[in-house]
C-alpha positions in Angstrom: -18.5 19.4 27.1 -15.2 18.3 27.7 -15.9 14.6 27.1 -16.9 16.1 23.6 -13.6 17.9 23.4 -11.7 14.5 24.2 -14.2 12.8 21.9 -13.2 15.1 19.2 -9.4 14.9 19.5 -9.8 10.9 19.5 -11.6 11.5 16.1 -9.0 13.7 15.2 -6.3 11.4 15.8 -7.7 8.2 13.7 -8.2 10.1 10.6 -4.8 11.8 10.8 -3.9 7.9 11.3 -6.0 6.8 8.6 -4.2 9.3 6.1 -1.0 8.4 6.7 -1.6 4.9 6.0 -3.1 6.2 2.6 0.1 8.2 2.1 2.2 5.2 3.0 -0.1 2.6 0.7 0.2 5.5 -2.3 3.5 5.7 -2.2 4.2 1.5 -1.9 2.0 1.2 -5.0 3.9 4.0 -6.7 7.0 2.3 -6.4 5.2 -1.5 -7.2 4.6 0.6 -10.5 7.9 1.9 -10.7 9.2 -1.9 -10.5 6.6 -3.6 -12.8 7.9 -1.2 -15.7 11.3 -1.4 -15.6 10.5 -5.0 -14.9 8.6 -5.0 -18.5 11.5 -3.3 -20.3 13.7 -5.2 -18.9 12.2 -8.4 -20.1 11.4 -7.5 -23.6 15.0 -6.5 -24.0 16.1 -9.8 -23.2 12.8 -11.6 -25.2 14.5 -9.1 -27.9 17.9 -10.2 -27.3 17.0 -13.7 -27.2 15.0 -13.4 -31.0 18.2 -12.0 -32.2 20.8 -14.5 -30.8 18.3 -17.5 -32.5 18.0 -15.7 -35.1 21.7 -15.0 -36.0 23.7 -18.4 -36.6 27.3 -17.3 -35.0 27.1 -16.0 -31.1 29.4 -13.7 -30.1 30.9 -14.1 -26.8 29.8 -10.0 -25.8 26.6 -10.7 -26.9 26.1 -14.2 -24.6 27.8 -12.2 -21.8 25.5 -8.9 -22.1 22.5 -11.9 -21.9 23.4 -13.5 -19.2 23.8 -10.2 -17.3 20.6 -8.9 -18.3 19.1 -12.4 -17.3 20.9 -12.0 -13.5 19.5 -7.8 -13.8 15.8 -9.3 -14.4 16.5 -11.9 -11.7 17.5 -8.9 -9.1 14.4 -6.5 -10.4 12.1 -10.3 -9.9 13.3 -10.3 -6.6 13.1 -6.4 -5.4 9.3 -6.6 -7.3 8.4 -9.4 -5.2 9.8 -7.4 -1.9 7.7 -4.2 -3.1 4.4 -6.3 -3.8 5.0 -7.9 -0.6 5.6 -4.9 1.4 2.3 -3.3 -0.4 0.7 -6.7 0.7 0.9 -5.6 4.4 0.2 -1.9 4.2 -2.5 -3.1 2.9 -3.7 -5.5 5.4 -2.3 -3.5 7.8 -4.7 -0.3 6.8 -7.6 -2.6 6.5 -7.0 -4.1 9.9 -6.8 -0.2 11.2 -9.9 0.7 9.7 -11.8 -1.7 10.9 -10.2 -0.6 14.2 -10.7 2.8 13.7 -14.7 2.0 12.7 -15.4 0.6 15.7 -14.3 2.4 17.8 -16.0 5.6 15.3 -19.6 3.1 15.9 -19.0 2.9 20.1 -18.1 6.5 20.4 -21.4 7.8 18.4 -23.1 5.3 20.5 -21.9 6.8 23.0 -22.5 10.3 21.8 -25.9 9.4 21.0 -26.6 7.5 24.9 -25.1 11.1 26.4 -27.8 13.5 24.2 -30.3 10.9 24.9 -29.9 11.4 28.7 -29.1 15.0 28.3 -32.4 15.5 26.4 -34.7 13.4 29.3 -33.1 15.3 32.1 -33.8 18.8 30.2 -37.2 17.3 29.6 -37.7 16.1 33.3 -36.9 19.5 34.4 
């Protein structure tokens, strides 16, 4: 009974585990989201910037500086998207790694479990 009661709390523990990872992986791809948007904005705003600078014959010095500073804003959000995918990357791996973990030990446990009542049941039986 109390191996079943230890058992139990283990169980406990590794899907209380196994959430927070998910919480942790949710919120990583919320953000990768987050960064692929503005990301997409961004860039059309320059691919619209750049149509209109070709497309005009006379540059005017505010409008070259205002595209190169959106070109170093969209080299920044490149770089913090790369970060986020990369950081998503591990959760990821890192959560897989855990489960499999986690499912193994799950698949010795009920082995376990199931050895136990096995016994249980050819002692009550012997009796």
């Amino acid at each position: 009974d109390k191996q079943i009661c230890v058992l139990t709390m283990h169980v406990e523990k590794v899907m209380s585990a196994l959430k927070n990872e998910c919480n942790a992986k949710r919120e990583a791809r919320a953000q990768l989201a987050e960064a692929e948007a503005l990301t997409k904005s961004l860039r059309d705003e320059l691919a619209q910037l750049r149509s209109s600078s070709r497309s005009s014959k006379s540059r005017t010095d505010s409008s070259s500086d205002r595209e190169h500073l959106l070109e170093k804003q969209l080299q920044v959000l490149d770089a913090k998207y790369l970060n986020l995918y990369r950081t998503h990357q591990q959760v990821k791996t890192h959560a897989q790694k855990s489960r499999k973990a986690h499912e193994s030990q799950i698949e010795q446990i009920s082995s376990w479990v199931w050895r136990t009542n096995q016994h249980v049941s050819d002692l009550v039986t012997a009796r």
